[in-house]
C-alpha positions as a Markdown table, in Angstrom:
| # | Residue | x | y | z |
|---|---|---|---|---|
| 1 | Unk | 0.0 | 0.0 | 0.0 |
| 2 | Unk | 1.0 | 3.6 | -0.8 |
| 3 | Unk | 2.0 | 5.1 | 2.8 |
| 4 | Unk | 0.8 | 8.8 | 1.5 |
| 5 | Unk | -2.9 | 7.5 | -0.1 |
| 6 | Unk | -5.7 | 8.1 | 2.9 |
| 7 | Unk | -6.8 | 5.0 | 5.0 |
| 8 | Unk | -9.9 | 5.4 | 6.7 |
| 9 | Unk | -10.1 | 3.3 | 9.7 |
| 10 | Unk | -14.0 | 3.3 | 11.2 |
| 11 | Unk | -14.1 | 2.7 | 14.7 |
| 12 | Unk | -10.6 | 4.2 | 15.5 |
| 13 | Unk | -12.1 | 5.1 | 18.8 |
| 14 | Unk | -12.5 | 1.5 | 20.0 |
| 15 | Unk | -9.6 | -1.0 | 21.3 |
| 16 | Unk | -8.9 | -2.4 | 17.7 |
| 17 | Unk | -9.4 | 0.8 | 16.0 |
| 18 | Unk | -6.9 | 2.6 | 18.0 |
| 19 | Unk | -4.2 | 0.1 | 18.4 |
| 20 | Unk | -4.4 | 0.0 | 14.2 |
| 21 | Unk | -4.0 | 3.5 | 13.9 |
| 22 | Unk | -1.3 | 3.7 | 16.4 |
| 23 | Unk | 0.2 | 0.7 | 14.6 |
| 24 | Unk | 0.0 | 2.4 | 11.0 |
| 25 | Unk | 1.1 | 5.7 | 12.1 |
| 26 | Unk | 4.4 | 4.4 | 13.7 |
| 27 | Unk | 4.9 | 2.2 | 10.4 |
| 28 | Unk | 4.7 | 6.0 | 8.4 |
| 29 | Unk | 1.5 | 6.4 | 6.9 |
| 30 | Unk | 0.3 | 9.5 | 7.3 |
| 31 | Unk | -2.8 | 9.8 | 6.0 |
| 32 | Unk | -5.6 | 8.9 | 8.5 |
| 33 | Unk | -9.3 | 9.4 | 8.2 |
| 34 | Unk | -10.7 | 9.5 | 11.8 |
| 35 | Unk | -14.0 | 10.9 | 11.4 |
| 36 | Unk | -15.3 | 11.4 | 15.1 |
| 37 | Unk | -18.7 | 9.7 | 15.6 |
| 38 | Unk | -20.5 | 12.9 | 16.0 |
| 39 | Unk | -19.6 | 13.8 | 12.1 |
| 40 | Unk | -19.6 | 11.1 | 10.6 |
| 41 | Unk | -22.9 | 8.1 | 12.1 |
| 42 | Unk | -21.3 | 4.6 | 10.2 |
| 43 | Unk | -25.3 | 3.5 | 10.5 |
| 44 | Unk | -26.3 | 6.3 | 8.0 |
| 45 | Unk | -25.3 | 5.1 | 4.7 |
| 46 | Unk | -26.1 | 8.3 | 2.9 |
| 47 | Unk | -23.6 | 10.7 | 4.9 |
| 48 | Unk | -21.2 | 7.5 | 4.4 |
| 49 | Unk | -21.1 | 7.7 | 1.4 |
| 50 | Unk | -21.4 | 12.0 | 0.9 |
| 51 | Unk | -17.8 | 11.3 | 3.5 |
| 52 | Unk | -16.5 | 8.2 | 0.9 |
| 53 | Unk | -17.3 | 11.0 | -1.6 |
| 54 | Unk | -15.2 | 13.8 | -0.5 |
| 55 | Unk | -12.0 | 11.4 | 0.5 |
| 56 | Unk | -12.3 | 8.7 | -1.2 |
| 57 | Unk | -9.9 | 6.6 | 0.9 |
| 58 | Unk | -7.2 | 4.3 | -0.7 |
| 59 | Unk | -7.7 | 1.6 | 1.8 |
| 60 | Unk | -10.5 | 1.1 | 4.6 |
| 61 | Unk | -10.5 | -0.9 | 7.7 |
| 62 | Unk | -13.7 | -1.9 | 9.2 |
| 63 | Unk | -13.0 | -1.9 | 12.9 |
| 64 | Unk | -16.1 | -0.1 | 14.2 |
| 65 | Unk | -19.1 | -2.1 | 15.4 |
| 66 | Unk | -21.3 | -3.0 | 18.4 |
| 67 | Unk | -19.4 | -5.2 | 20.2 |
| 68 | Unk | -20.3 | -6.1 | 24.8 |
| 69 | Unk | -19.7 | -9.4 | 26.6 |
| 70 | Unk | -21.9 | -12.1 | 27.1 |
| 71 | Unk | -24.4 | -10.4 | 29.1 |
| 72 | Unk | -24.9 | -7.3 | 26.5 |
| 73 | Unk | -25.0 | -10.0 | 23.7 |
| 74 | Unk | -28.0 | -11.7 | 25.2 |
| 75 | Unk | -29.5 | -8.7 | 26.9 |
| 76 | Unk | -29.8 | -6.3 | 23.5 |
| 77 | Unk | -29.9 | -9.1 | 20.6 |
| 78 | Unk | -31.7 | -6.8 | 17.7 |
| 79 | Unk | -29.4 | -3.8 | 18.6 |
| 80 | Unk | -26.3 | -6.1 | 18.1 |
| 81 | Unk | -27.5 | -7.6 | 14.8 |
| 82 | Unk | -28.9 | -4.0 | 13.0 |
| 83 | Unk | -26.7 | -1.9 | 14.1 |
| 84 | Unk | -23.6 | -3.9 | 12.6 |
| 85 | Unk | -25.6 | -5.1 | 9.6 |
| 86 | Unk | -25.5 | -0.8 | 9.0 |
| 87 | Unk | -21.9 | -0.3 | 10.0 |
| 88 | Unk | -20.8 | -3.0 | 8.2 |
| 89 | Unk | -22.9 | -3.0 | 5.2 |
| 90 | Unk | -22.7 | 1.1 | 4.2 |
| 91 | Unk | -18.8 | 0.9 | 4.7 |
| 92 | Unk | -17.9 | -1.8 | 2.6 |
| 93 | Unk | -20.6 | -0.6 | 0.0 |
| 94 | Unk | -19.3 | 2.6 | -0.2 |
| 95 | Unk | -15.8 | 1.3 | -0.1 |
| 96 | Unk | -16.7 | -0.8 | -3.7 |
| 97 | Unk | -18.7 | 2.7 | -5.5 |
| 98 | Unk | -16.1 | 4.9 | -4.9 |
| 99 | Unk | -12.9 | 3.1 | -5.7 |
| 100 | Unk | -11.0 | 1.8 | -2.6 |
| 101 | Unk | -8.5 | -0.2 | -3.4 |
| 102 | Unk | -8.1 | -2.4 | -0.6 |
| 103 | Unk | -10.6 | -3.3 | 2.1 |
| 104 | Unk | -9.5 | -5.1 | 5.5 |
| 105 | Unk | -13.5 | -6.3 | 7.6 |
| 106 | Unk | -12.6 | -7.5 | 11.3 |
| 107 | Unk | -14.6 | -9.7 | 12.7 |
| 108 | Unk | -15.0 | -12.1 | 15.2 |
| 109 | Unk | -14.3 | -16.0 | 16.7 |
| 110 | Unk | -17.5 | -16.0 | 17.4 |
| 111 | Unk | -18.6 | -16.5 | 13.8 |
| 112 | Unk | -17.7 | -20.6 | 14.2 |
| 113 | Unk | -20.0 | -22.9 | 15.7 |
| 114 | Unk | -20.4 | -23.5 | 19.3 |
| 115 | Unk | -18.7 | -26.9 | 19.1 |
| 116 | Unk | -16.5 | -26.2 | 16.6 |
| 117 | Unk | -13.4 | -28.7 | 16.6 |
| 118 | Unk | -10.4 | -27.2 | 18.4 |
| 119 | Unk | -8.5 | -25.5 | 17.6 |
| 120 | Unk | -11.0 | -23.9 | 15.1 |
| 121 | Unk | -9.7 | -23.5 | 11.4 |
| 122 | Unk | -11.5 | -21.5 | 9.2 |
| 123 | Unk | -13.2 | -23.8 | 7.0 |
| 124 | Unk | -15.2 | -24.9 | 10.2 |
| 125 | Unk | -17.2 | -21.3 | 9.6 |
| 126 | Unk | -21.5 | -22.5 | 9.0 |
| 127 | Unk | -20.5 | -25.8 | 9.9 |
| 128 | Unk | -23.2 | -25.8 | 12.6 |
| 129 | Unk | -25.3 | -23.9 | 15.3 |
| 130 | Unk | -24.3 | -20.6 | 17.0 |
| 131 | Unk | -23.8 | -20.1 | 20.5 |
| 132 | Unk | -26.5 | -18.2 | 21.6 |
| 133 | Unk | -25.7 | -16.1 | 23.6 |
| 134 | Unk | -23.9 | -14.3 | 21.0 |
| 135 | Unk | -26.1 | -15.7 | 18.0 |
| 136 | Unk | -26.9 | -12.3 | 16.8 |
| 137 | Unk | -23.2 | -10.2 | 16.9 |
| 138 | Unk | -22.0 | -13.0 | 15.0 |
| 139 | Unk | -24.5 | -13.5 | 12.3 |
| 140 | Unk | -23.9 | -9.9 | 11.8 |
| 141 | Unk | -20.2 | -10.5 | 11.0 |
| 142 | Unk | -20.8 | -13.7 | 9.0 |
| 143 | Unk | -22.7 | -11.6 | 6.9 |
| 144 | Unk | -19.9 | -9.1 | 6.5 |
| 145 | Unk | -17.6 | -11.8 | 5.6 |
| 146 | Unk | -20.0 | -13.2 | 3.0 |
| 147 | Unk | -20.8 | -9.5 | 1.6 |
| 148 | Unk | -16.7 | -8.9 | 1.1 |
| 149 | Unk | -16.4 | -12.1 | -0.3 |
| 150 | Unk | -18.8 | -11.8 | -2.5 |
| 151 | Unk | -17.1 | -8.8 | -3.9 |
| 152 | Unk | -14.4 | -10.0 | -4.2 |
| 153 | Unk | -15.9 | -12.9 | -6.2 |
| 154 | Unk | -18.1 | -10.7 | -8.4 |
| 155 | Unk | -16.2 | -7.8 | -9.0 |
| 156 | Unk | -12.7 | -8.8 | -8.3 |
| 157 | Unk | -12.6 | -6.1 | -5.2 |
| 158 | Unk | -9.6 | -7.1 | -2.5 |
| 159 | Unk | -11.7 | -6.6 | 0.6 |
| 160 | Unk | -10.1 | -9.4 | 3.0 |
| 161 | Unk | -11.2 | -10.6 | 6.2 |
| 162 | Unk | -9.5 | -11.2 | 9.6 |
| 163 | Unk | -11.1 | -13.2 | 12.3 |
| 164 | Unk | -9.6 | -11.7 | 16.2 |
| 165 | Unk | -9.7 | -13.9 | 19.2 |
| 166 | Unk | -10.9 | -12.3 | 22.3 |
| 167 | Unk | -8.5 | -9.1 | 22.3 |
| 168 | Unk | -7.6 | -6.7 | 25.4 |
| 169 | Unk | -5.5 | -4.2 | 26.4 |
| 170 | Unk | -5.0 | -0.6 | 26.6 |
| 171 | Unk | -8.2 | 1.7 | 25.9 |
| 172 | Unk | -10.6 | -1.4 | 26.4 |
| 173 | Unk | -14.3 | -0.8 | 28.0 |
| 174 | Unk | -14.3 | -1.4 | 31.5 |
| 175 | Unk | -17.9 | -1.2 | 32.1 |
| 176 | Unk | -19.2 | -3.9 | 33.9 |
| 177 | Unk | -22.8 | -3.6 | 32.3 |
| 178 | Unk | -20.9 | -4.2 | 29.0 |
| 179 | Unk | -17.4 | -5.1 | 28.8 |
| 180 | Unk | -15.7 | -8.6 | 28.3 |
| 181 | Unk | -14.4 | -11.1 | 30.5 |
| 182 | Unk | -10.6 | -9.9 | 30.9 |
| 183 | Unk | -11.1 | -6.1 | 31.2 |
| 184 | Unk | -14.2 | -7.1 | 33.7 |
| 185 | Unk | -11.9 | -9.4 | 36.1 |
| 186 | Unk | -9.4 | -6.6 | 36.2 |
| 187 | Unk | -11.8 | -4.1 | 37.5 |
| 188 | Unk | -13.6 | -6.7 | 39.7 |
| 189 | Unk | -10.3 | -7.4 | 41.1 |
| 190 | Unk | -9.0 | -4.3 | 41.3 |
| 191 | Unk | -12.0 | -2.7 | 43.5 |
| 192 | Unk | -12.0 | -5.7 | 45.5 |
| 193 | Unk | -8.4 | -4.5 | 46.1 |
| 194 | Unk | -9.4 | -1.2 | 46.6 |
| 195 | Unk | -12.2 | -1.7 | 49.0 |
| 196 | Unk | -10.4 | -4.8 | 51.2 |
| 197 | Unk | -12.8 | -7.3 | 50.2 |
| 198 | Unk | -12.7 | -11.3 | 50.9 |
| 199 | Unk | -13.9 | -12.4 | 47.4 |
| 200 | Unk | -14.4 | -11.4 | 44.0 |
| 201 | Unk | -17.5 | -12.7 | 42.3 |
| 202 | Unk | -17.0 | -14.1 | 38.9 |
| 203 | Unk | -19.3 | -14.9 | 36.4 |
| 204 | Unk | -20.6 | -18.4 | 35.3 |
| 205 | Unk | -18.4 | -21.7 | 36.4 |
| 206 | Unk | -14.6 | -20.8 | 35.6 |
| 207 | Unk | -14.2 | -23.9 | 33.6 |
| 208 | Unk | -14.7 | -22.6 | 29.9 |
| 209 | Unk | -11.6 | -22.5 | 28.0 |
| 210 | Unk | -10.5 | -18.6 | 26.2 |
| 211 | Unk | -8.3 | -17.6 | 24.0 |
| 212 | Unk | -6.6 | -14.0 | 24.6 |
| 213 | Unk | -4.9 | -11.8 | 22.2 |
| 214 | Unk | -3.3 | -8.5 | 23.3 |
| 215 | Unk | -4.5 | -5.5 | 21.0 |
| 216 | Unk | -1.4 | -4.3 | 19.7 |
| 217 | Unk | -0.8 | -7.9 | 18.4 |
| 218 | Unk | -3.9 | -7.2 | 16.5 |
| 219 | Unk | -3.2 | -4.2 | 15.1 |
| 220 | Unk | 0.6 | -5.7 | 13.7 |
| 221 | Unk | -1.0 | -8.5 | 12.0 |
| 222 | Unk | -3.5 | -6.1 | 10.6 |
| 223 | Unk | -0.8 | -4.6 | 9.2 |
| 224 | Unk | 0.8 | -7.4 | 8.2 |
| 225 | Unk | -2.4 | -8.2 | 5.7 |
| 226 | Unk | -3.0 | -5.3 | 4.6 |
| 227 | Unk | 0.5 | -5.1 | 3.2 |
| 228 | Unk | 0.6 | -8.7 | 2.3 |
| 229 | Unk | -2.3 | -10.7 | 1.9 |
| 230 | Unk | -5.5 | -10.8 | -0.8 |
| 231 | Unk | -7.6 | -13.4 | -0.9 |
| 232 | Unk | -11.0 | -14.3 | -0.5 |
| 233 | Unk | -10.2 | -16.8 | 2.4 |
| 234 | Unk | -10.9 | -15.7 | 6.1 |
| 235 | Unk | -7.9 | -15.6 | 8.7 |
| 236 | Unk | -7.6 | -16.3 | 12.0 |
| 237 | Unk | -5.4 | -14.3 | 14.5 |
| 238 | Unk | -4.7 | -15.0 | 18.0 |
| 239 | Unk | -2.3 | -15.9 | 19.9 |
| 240 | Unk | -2.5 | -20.0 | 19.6 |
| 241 | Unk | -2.6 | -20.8 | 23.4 |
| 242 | Unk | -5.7 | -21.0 | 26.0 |
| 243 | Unk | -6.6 | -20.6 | 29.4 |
| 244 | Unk | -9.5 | -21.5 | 31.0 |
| 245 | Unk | -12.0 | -18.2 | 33.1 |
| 246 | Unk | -10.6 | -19.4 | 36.8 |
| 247 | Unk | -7.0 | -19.4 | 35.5 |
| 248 | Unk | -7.5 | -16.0 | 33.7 |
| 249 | Unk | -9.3 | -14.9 | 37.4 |
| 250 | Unk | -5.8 | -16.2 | 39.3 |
| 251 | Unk | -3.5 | -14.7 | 37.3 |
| 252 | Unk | -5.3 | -11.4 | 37.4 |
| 253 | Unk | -5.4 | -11.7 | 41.5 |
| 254 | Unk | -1.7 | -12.5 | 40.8 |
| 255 | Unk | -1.0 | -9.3 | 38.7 |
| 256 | Unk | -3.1 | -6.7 | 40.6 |
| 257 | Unk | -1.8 | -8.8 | 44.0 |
| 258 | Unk | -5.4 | -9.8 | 45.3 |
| 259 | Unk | -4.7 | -11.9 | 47.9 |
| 260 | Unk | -8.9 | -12.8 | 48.9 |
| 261 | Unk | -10.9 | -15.8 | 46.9 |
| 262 | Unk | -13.0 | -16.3 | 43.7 |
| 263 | Unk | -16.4 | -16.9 | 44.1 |
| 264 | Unk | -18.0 | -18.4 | 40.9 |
| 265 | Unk | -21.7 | -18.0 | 40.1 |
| 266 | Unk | -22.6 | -21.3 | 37.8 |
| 267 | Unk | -26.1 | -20.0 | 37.7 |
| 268 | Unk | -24.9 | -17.4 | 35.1 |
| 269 | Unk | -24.1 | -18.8 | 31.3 |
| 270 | Unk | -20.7 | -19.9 | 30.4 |
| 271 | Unk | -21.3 | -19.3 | 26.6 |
| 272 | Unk | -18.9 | -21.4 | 24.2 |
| 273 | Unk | -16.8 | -24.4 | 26.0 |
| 274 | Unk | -13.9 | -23.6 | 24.3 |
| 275 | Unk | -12.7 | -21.1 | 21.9 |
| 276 | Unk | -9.1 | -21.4 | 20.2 |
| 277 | Unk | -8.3 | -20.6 | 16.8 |
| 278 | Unk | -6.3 | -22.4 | 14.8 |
| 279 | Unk | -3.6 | -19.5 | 13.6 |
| 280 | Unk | -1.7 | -22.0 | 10.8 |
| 281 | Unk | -3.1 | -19.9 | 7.9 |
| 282 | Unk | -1.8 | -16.2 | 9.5 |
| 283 | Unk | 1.7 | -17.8 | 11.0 |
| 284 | Unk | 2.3 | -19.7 | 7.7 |
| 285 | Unk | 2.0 | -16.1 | 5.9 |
| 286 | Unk | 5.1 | -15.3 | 8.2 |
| 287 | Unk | 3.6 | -13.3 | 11.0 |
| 288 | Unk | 2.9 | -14.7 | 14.9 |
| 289 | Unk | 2.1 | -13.2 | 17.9 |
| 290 | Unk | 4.6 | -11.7 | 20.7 |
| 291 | Unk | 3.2 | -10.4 | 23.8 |
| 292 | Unk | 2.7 | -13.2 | 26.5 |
| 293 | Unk | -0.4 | -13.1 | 28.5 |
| 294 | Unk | 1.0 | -12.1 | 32.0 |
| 295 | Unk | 3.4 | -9.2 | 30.2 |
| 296 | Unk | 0.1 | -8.0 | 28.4 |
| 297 | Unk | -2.4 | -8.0 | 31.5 |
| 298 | Unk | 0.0 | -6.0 | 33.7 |
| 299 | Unk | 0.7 | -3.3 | 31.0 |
| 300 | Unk | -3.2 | -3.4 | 30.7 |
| 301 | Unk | -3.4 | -2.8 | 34.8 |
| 302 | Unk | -1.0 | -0.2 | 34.8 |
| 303 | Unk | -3.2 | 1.7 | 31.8 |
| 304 | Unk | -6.4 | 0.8 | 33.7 |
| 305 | Unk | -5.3 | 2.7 | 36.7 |
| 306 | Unk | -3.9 | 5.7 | 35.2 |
| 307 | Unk | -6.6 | 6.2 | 33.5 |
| 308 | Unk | -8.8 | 5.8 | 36.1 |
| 309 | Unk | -7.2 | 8.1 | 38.1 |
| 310 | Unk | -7.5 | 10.3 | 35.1 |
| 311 | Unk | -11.1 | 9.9 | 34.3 |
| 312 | Unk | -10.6 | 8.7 | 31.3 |
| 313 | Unk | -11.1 | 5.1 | 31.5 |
| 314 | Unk | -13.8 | 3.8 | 29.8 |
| 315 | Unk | -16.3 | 2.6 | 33.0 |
């Protein structure tokens, strides 16, 4: 890619969507579309494509979307399946009609079925039901996959497709109403910390099994296919290695220093049994992950609690 043509990366204001433009910008391009959401609405296709109009972006990552933990996913099903249907659908559109030439749609591993064989490789993609308590984010992003495939297959257009693990790190939604699993531990523990408590409560039985990818090693391998893969085929990135919830909770204790118990509510849904992606496809293209989980949670803890002491942190 030409390292002076615009990229417009929607959703720059989320975790992936600023750890790619942080990424990009450090590897010298220099042209960054970051419409702030009260400008530009992704969900209005008409002002998209009025913006797609005006800049006409080279390249175009699809990064913004509706995105919450398991308890959002279930909670708000139709507002997790239109609103990224919109987001998804006007961007890419709009990326074909006015002459991007490269498109890079993130999505999800929760597109695969819920008993998938593990490690999941992307051909396993429709090969059975959802989970669902998630059902409706990911038939959002299956359709986004199918809609750059398609043209990609009609019309030749080199809109490619990468499939993230469960990702945190720095600028990650700390709301426990919302958030994911990691960034929701960390606070639990944290305040538990804070306030001298016993136990932390954590949610369903601690024995599902999660991948965990740090952000930034998103954001490189983003990178890494924009610069040097087209295909129509889906890839995987994560990290290759699994931990199950009460390990994640322990080694979380161990990094904040929580020294009280875990108290785990098997009432609440577990979701998937196991989620790890099989990364063959991405490493065999010559890129693999580098920040280990421990190394990546404490950076993440440290970030957490500036920002909180800031007011900035997203909670």
């Amino acid at each position: 890619m030409d390292k002076q043509k615009p990229i417009l990366v929607a959703g720059h204001r989320g975790l992936a969507g600023g750890a790619i433009v942080r990424e990009l910008a450090a590897a010298g391009y220099g042209r960054l579309l970051r419409p702030a959401r009260e400008a530009l609405d992704y969900r209005d296709r008409e002002a998209v494509r009025r913006y797609f109009d005006v800049e006409r972006p080279a390249a175009v990552v699809v990064a913004a979307a509706k995105v919450g933990g398991i308890r959002a996913n279930n909670d708000f099903p139709v507002e997790f399946l239109l609103h990224n249907l919109q987001i998804q659908n006007n961007l890419i559109e709009a990326a074909a009609d006015f002459g991007a030439e490269k498109l890079l749609f993130l999505g999800s591993s929760c597109i695969y079925p819920k008993h998938a064989e593990q490690p999941m490789r992307e051909e396993a993609l429709l090969g059975g039901p959802l989970e669902p308590t998630n059902e409706a984010y990911a038939v959002a992003k299956i359709a986004g996959i199918k809609l750059c495939q398609a043209y990609f297959r009609q019309y030749g257009r080199p809109f490619i497709c990468a499939m993230p693990t469960n990702l945190y790190g720095p600028g990650d939604n700390f709301d426990l109403a919302g958030s994911h699993v990691l960034p929701a531990l960390l606070r639990k523990v944290h305040e538990a910390k804070s306030a001298g408590a016993r136990t932390v409560q954590v949610w369903g039985t601690g024995r599902p099994l999660r991948e965990f990818l740090h952000v930034d090693d998103l954001a490189s391998a983003c990178r890494f296919l924009l610069e040097n893969y087209c295909g129509m085929e889906i890839v995987n990135v994560g990290s290759g290695q699994e931990v199950s919830i009460r390990q994640l909770a322990e080694l979380i204790c161990e990094v904040v220093g929580f020294g009280g118990g875990l108290e785990f509510d098997s009432g609440a849904p577990d979701g998937t049994p196991r989620k790890l992606l099989d990364v063959s496809r991405l490493t065999g293209l010559g890129w693999h992950a580098r920040i280990p989980l421990r190394e990546g949670i404490a950076a993440t803890y440290a970030w957490y609690r500036a920002a909180y002491d800031a007011g900035t942190a997203r909670n």
